[in-house]
Each structure stands twice: as C-alpha cells, then as structure tokens.
mmCIF file of the N, C-alpha and C atoms, coordinates in Angstrom:
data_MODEL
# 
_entry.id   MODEL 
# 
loop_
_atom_site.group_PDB 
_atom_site.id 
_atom_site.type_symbol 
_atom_site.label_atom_id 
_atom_site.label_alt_id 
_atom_site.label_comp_id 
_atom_site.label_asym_id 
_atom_site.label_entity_id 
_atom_site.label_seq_id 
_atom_site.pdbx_PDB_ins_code 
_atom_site.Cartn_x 
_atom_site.Cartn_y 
_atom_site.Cartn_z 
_atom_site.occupancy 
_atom_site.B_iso_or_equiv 
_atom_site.pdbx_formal_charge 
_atom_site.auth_seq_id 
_atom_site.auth_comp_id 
_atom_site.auth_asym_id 
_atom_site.auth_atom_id 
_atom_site.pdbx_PDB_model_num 
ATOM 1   N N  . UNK A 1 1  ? 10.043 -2.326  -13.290 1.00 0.00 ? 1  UNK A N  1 
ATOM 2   C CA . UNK A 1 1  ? 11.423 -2.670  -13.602 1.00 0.00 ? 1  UNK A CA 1 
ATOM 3   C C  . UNK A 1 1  ? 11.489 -3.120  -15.052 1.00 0.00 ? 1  UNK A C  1 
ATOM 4   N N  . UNK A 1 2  ? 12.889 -2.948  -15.772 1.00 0.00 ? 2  UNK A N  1 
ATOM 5   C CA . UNK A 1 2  ? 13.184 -3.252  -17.329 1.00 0.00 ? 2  UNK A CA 1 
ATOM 6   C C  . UNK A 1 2  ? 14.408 -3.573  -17.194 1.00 0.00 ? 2  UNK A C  1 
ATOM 7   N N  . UNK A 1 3  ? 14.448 -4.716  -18.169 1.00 0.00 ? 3  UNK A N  1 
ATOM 8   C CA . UNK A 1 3  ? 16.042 -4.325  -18.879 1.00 0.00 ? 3  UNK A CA 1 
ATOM 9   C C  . UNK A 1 3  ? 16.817 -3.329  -19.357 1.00 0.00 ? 3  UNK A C  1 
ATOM 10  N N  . UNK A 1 4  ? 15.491 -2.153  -19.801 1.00 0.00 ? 4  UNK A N  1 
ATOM 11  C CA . UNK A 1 4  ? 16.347 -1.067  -20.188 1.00 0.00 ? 4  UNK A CA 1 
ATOM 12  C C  . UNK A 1 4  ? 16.356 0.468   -19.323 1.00 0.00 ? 4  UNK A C  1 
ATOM 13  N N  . UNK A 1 5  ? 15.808 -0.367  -17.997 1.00 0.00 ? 5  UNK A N  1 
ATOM 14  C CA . UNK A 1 5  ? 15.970 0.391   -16.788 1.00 0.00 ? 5  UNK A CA 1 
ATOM 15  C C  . UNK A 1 5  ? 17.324 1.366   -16.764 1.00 0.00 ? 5  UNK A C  1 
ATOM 16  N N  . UNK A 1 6  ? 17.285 2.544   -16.793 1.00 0.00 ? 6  UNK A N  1 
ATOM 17  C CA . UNK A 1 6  ? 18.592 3.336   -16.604 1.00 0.00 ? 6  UNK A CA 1 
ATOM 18  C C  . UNK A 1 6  ? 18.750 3.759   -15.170 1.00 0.00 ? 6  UNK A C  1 
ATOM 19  N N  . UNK A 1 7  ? 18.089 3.588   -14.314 1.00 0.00 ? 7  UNK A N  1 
ATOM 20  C CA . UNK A 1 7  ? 17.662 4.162   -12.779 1.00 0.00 ? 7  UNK A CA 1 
ATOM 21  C C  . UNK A 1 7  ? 17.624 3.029   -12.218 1.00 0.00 ? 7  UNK A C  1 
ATOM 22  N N  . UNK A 1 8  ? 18.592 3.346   -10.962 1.00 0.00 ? 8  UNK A N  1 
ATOM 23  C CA . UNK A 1 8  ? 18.651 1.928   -9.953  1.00 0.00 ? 8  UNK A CA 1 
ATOM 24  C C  . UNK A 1 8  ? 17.848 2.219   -8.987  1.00 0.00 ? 8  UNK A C  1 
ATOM 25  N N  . UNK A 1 9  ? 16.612 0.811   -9.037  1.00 0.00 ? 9  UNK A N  1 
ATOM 26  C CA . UNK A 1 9  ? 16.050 1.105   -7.738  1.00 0.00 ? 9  UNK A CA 1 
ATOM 27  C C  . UNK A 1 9  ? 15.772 1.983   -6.689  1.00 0.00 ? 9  UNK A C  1 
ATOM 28  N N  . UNK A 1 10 ? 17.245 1.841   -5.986  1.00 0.00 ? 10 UNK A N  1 
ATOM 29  C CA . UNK A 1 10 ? 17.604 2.551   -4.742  1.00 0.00 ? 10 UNK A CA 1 
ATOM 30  C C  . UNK A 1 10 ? 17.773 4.020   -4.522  1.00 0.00 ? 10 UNK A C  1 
ATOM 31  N N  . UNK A 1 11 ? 18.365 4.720   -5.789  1.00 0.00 ? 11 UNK A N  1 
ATOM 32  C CA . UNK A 1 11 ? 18.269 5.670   -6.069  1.00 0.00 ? 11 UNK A CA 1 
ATOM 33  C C  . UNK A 1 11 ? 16.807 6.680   -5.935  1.00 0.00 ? 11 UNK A C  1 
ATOM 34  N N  . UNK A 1 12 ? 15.630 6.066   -6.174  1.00 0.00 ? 12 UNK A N  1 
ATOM 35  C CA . UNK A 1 12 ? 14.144 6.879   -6.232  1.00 0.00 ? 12 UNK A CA 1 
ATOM 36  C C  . UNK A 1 12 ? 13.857 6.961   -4.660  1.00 0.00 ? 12 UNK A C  1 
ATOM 37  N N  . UNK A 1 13 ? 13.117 8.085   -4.750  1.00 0.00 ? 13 UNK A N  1 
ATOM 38  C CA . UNK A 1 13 ? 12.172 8.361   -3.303  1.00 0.00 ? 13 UNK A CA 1 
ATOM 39  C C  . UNK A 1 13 ? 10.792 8.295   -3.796  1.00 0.00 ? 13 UNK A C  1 
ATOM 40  N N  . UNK A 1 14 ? 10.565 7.194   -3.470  1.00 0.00 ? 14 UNK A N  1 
ATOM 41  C CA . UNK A 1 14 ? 9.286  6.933   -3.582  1.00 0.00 ? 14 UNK A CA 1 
ATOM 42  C C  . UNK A 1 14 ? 7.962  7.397   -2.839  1.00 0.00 ? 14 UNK A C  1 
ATOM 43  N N  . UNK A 1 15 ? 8.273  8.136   -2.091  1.00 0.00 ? 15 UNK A N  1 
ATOM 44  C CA . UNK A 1 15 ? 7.369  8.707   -1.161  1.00 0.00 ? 15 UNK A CA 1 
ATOM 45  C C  . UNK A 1 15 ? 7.249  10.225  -1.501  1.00 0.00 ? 15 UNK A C  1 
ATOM 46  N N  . UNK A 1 16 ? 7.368  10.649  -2.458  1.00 0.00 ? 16 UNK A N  1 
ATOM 47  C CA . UNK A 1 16 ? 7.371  11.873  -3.329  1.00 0.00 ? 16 UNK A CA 1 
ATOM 48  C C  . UNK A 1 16 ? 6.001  11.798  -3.976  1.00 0.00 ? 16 UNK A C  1 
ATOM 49  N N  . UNK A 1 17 ? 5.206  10.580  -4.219  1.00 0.00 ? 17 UNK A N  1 
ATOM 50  C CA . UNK A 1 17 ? 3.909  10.652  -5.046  1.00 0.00 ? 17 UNK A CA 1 
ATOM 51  C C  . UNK A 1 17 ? 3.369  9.185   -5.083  1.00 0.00 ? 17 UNK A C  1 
ATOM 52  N N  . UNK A 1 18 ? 1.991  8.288   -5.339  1.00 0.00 ? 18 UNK A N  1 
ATOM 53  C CA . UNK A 1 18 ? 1.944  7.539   -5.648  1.00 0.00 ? 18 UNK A CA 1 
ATOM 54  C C  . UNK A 1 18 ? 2.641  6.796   -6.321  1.00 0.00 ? 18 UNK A C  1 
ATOM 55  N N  . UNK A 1 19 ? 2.538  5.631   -6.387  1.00 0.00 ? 19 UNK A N  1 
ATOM 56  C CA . UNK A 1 19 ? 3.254  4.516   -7.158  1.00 0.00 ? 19 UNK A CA 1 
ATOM 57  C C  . UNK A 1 19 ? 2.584  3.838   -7.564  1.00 0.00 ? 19 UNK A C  1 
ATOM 58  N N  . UNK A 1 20 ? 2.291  3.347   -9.306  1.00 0.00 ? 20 UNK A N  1 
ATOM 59  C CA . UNK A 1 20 ? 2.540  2.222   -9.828  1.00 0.00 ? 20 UNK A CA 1 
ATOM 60  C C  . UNK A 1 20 ? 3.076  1.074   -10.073 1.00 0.00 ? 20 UNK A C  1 
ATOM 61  N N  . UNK A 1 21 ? 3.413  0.259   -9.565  1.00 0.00 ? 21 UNK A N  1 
ATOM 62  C CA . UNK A 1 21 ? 4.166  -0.991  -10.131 1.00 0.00 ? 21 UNK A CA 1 
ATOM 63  C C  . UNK A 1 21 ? 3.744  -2.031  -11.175 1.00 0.00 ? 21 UNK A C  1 
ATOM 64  N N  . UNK A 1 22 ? 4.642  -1.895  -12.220 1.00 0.00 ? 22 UNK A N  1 
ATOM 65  C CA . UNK A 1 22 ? 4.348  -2.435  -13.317 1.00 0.00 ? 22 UNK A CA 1 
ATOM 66  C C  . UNK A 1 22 ? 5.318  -3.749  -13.757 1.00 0.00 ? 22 UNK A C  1 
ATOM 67  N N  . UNK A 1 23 ? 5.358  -4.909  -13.321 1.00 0.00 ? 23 UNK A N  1 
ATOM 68  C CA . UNK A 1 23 ? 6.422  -5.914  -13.869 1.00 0.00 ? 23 UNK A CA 1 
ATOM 69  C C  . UNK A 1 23 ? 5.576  -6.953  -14.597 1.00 0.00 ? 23 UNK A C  1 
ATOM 70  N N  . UNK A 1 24 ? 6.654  -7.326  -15.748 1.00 0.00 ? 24 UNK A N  1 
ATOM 71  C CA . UNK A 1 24 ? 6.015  -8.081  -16.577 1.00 0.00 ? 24 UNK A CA 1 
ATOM 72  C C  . UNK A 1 24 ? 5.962  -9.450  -16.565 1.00 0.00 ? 24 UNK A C  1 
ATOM 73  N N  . UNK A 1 25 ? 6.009  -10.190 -17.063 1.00 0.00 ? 25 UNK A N  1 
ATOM 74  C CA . UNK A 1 25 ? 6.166  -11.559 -17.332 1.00 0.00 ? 25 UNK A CA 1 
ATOM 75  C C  . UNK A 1 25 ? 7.542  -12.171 -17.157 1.00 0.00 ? 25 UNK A C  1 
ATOM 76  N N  . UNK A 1 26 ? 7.577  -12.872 -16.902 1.00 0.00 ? 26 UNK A N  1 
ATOM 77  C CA . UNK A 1 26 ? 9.080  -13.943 -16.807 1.00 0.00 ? 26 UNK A CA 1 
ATOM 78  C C  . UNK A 1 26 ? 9.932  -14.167 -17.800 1.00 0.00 ? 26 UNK A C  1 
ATOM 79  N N  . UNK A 1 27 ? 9.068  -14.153 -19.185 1.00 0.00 ? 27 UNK A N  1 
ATOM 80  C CA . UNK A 1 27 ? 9.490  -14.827 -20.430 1.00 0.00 ? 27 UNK A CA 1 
ATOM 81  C C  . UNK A 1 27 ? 9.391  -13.721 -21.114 1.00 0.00 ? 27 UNK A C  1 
ATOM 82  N N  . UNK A 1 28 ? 8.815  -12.627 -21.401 1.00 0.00 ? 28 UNK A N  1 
ATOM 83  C CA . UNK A 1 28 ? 8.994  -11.833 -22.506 1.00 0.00 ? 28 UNK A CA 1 
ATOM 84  C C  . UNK A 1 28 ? 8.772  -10.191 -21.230 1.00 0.00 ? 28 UNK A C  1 
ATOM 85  N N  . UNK A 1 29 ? 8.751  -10.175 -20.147 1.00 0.00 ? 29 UNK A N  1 
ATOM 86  C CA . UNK A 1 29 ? 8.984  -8.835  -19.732 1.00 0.00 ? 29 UNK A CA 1 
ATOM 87  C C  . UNK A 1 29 ? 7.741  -8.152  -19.586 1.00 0.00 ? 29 UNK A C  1 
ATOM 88  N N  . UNK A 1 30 ? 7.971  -6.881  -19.387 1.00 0.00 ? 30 UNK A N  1 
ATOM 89  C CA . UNK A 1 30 ? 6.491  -5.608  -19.643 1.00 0.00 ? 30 UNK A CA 1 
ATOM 90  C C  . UNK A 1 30 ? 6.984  -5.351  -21.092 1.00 0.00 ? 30 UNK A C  1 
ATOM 91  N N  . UNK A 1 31 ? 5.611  -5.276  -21.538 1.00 0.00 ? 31 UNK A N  1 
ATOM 92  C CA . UNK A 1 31 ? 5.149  -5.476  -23.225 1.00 0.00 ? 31 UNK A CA 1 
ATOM 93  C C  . UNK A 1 31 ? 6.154  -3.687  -23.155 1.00 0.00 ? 31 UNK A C  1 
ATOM 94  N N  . UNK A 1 32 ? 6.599  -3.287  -24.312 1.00 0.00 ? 32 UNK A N  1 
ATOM 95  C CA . UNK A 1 32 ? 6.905  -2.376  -24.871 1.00 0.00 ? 32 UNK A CA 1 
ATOM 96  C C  . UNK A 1 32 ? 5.763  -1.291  -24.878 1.00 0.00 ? 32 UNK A C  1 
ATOM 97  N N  . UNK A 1 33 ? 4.465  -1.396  -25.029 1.00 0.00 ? 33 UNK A N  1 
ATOM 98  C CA . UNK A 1 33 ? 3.473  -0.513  -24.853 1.00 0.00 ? 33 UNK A CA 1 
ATOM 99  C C  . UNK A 1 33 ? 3.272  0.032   -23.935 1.00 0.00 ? 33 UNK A C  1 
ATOM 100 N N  . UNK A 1 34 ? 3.279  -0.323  -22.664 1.00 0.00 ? 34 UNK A N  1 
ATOM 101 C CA . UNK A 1 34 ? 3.724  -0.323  -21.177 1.00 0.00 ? 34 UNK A CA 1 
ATOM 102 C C  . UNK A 1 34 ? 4.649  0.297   -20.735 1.00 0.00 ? 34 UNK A C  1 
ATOM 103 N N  . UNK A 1 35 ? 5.955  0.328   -20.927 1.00 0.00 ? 35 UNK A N  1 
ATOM 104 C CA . UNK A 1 35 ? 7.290  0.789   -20.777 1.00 0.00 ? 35 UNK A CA 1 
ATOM 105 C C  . UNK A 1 35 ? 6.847  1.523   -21.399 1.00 0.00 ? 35 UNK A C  1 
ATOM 106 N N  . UNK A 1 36 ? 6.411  2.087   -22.826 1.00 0.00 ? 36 UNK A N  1 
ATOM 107 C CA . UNK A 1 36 ? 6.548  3.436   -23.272 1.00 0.00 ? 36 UNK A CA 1 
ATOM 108 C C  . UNK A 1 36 ? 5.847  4.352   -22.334 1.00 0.00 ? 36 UNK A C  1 
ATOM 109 N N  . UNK A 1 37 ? 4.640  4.207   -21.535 1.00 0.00 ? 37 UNK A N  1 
ATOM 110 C CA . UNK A 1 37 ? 3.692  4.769   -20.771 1.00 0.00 ? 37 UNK A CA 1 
ATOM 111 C C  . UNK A 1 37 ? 4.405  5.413   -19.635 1.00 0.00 ? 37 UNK A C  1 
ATOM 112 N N  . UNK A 1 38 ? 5.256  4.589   -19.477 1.00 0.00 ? 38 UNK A N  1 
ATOM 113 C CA . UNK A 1 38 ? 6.023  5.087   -17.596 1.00 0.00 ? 38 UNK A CA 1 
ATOM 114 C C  . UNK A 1 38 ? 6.674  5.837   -17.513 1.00 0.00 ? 38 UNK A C  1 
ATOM 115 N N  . UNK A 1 39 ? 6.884  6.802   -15.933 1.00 0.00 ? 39 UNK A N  1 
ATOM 116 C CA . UNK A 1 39 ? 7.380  7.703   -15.972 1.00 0.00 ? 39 UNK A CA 1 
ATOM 117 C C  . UNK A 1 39 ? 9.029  7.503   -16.345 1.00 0.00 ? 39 UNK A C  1 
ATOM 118 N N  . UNK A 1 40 ? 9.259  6.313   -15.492 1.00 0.00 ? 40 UNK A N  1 
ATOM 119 C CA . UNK A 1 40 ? 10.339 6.054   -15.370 1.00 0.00 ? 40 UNK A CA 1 
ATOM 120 C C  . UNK A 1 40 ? 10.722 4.199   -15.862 1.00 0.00 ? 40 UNK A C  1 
ATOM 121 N N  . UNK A 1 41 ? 11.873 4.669   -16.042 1.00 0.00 ? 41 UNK A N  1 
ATOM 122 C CA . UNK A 1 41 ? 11.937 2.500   -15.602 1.00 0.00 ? 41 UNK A CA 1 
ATOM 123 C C  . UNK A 1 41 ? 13.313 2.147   -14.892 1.00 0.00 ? 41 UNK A C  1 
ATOM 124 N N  . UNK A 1 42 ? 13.114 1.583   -14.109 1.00 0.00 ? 42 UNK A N  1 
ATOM 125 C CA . UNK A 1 42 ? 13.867 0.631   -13.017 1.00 0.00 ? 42 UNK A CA 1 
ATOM 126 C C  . UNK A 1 42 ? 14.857 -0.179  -13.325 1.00 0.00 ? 42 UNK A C  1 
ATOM 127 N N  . UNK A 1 43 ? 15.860 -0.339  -12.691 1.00 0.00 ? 43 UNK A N  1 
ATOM 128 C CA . UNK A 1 43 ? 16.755 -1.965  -12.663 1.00 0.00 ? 43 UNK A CA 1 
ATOM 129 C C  . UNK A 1 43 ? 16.888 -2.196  -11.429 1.00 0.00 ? 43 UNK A C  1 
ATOM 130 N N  . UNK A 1 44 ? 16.935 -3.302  -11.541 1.00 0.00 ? 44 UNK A N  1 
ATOM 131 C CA . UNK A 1 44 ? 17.325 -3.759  -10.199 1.00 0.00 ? 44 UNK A CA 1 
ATOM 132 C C  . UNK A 1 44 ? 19.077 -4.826  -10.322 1.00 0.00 ? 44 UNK A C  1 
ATOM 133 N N  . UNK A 1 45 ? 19.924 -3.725  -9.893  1.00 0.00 ? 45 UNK A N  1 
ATOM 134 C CA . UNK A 1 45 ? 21.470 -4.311  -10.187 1.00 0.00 ? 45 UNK A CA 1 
ATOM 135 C C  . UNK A 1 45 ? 21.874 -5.522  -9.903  1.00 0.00 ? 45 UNK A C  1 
ATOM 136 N N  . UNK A 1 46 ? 22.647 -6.873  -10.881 1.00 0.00 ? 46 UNK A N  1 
ATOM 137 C CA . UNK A 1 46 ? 22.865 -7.696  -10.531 1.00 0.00 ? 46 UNK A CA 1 
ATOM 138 C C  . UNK A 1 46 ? 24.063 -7.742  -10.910 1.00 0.00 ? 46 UNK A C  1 
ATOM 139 N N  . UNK A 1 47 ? 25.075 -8.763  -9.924  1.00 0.00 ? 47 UNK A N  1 
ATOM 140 C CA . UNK A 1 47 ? 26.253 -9.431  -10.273 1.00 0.00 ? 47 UNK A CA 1 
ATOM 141 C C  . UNK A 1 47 ? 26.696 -10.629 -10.909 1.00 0.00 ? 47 UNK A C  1 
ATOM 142 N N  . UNK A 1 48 ? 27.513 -10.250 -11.576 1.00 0.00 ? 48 UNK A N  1 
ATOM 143 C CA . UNK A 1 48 ? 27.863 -11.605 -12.668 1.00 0.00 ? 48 UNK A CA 1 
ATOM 144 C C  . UNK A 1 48 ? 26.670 -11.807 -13.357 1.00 0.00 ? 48 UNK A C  1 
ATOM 145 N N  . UNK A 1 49 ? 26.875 -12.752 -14.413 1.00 0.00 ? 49 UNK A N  1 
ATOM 146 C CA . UNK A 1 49 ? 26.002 -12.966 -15.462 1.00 0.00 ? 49 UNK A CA 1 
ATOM 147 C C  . UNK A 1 49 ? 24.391 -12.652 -16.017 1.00 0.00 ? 49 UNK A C  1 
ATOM 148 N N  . UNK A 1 50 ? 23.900 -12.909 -14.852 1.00 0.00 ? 50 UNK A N  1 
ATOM 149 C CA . UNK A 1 50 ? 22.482 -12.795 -14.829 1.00 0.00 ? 50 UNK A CA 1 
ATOM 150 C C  . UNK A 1 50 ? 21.974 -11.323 -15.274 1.00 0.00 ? 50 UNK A C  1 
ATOM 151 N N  . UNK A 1 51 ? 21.001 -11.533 -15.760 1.00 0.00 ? 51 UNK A N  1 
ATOM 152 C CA . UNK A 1 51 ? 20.296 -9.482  -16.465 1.00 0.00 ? 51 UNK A CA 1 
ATOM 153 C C  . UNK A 1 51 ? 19.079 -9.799  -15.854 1.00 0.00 ? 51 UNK A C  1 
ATOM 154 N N  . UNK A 1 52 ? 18.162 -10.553 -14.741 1.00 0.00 ? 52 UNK A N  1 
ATOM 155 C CA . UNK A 1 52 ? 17.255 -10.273 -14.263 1.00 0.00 ? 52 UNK A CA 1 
ATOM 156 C C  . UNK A 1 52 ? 16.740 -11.473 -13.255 1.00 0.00 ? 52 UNK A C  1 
ATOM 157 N N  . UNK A 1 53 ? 15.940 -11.249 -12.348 1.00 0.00 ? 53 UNK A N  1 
ATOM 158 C CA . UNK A 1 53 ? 15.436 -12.225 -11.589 1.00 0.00 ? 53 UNK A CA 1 
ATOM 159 C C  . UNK A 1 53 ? 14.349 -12.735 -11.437 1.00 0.00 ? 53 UNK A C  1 
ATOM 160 N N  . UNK A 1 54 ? 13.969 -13.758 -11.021 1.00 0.00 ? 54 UNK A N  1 
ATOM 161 C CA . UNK A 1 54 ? 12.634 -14.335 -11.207 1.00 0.00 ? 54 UNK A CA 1 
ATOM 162 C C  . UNK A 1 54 ? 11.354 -13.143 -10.482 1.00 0.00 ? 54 UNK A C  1 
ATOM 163 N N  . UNK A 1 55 ? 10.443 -13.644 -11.247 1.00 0.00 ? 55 UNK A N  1 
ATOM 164 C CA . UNK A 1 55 ? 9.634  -11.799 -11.483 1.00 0.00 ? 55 UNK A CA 1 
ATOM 165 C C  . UNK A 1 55 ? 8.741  -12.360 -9.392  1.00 0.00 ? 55 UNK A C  1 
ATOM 166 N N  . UNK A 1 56 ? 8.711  -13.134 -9.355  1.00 0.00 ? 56 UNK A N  1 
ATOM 167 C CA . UNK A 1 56 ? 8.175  -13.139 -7.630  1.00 0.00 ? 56 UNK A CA 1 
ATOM 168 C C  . UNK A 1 56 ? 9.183  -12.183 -7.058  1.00 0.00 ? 56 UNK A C  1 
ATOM 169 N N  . UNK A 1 57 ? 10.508 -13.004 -7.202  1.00 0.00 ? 57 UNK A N  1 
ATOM 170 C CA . UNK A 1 57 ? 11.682 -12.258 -6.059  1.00 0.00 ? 57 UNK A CA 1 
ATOM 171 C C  . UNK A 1 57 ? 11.673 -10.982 -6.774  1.00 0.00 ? 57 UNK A C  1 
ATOM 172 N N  . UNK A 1 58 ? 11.480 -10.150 -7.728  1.00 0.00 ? 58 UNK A N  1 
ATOM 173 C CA . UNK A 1 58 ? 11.831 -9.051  -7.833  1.00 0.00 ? 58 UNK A CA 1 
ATOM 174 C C  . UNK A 1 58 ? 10.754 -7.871  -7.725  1.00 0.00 ? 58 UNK A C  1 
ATOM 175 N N  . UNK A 1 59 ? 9.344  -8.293  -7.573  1.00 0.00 ? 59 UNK A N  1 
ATOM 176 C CA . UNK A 1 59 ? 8.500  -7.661  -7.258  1.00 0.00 ? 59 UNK A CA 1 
ATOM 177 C C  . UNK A 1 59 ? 8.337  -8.094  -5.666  1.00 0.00 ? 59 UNK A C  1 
ATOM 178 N N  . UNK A 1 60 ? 8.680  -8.856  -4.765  1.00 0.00 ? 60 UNK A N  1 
ATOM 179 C CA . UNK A 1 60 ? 9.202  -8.395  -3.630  1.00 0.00 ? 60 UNK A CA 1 
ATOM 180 C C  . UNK A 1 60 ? 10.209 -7.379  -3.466  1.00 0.00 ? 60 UNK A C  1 
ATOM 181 N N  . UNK A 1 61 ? 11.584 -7.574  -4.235  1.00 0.00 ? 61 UNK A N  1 
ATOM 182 C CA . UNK A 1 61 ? 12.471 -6.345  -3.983  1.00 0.00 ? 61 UNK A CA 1 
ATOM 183 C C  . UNK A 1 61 ? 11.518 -5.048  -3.716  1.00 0.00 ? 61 UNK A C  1 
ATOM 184 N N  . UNK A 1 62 ? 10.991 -4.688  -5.136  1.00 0.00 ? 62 UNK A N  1 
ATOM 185 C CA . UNK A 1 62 ? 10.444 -3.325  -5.430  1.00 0.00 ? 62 UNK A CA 1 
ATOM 186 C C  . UNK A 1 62 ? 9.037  -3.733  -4.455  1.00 0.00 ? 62 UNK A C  1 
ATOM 187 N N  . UNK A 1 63 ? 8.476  -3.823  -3.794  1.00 0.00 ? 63 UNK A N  1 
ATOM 188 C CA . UNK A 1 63 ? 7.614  -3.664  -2.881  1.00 0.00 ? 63 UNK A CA 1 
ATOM 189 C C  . UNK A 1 63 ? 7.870  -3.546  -1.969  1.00 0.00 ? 63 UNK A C  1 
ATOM 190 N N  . UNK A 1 64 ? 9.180  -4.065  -1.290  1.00 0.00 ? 64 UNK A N  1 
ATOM 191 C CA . UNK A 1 64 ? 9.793  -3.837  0.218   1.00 0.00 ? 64 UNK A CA 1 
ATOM 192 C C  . UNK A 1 64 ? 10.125 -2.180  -0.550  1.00 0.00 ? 64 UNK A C  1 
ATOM 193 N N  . UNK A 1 65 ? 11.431 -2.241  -0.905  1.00 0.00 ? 65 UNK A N  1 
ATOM 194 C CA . UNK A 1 65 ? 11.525 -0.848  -1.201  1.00 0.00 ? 65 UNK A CA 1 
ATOM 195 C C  . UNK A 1 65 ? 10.808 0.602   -1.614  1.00 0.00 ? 65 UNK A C  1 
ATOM 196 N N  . UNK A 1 66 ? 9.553  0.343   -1.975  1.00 0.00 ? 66 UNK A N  1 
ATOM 197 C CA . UNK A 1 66 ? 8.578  1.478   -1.858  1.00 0.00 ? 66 UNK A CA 1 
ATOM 198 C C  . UNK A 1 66 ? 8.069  1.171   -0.374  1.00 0.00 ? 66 UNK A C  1 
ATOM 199 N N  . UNK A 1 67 ? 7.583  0.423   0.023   1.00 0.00 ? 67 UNK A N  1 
ATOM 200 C CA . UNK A 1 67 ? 7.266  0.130   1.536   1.00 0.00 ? 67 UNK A CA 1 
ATOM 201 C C  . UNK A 1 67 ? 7.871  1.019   2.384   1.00 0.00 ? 67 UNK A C  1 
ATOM 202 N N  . UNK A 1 68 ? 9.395  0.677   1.721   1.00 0.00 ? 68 UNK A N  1 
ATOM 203 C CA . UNK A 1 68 ? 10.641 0.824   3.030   1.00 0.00 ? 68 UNK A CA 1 
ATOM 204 C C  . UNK A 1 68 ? 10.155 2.165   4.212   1.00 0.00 ? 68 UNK A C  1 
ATOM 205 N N  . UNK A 1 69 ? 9.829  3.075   3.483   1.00 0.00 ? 69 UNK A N  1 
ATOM 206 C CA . UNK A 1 69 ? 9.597  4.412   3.745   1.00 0.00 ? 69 UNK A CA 1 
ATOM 207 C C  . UNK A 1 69 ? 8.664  4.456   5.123   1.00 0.00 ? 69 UNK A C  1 
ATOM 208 N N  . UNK A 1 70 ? 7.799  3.248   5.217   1.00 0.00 ? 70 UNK A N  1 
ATOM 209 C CA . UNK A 1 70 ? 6.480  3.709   5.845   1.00 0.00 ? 70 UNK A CA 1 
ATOM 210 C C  . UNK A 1 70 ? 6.768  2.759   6.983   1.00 0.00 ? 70 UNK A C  1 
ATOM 211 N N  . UNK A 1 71 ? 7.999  1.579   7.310   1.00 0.00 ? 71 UNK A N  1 
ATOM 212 C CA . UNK A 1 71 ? 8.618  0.783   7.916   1.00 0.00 ? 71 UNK A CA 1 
ATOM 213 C C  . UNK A 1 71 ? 9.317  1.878   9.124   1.00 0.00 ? 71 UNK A C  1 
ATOM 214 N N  . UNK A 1 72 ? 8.672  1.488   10.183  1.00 0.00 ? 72 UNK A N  1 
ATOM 215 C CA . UNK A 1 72 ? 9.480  2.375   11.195  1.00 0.00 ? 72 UNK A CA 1 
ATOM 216 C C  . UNK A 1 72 ? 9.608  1.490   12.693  1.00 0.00 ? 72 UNK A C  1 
ATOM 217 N N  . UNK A 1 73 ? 11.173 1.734   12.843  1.00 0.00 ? 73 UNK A N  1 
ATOM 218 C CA . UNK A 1 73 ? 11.915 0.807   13.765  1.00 0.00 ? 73 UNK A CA 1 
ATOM 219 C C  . UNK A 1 73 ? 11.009 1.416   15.024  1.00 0.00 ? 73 UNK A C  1 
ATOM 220 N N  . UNK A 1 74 ? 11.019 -0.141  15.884  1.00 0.00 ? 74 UNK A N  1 
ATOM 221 C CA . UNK A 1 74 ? 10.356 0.546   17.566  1.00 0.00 ? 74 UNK A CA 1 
ATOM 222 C C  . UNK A 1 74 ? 11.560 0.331   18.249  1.00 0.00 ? 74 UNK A C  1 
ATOM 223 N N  . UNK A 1 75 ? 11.232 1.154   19.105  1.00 0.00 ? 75 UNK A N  1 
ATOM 224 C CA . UNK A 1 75 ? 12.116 1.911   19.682  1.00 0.00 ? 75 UNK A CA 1 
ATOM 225 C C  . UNK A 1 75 ? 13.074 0.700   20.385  1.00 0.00 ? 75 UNK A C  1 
ATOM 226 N N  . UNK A 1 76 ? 12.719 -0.205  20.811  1.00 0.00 ? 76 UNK A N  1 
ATOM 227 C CA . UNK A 1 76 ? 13.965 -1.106  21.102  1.00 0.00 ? 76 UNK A CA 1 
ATOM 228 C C  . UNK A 1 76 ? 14.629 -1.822  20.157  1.00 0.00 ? 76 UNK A C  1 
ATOM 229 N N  . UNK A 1 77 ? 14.333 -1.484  18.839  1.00 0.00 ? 77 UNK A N  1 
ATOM 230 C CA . UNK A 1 77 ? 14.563 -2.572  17.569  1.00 0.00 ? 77 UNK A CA 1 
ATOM 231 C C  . UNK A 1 77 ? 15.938 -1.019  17.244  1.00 0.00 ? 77 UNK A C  1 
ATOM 232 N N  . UNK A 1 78 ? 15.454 0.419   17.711  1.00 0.00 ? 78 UNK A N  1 
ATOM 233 C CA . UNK A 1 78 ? 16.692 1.495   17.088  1.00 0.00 ? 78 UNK A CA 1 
ATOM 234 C C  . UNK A 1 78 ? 18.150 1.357   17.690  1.00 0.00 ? 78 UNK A C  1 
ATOM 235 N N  . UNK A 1 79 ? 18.936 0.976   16.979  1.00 0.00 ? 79 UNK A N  1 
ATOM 236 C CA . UNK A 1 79 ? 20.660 1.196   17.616  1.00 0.00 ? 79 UNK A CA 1 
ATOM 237 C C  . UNK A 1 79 ? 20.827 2.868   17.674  1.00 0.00 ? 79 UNK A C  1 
ATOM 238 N N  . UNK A 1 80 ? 21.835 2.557   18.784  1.00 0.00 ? 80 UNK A N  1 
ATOM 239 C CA . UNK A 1 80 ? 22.595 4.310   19.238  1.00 0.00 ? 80 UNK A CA 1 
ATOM 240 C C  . UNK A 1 80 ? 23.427 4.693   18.548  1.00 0.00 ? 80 UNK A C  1 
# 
C-alpha cells in the first residue's frame, strides 16, 4: 500500500499469482526505492480527513483481503 496508490485494494484478484506485501513504516512509508520495484501500488480508501492508517491495522486489512480468497464458508455458516 502507498499514498500514491492509484488501485483500490478491493479492486485486485489476488489469487491470479503470488503476492508480495510490502508496507512501510508509520512515519515515513515504503522508501521510494521499493515503490519503484512494484508491480503495482495499493490504497486503501478512507473517509474524511485521514490519508492513511496505522501500519498494524492496515497490514491486517491487506492480509485478510489476499486471504479472503482461500476463506471458505461451512456449510452452515452459507445463507440461501
């Protein structure tokens, strides 16, 4: 994920190829050397003011969500 993420999250299928996850620091981000390397870069959309979240909660986001894929409801947990 980046600030200058043009791709939301939710949007990728991550189950198309391995994954990297690359998040940076709290205070200054993934170094610019880094971001230049990647295929892609991420946001993760927020409301009102804020441009990012504390890097724990947001490398949970992006780990549930590549996960998500391999997460499969049992059968009494599926609605009709």
């Amino acid at each position: 994920t980046h600030l200058k993420g043009a791709v939301d999250y939710r949007s990728v299928d991550f189950s198309e190829s391995p994954v990297l996850l690359m998040m940076g620091n709290e205070q200054q981000g993934l170094p610019e050397s880094l971001a230049e390397s990647c295929d892609r870069l991420l946001r993760i959309p927020q409301a009102g003011r804020a441009d990012s979240l504390n890097l724990a909660v947001a490398t949970g986001i992006m780990l549930f969500e590549i996960r998500r894929g391999a997460l499969k409801l049992a059968p009494e947990d599926a609605r009709p």
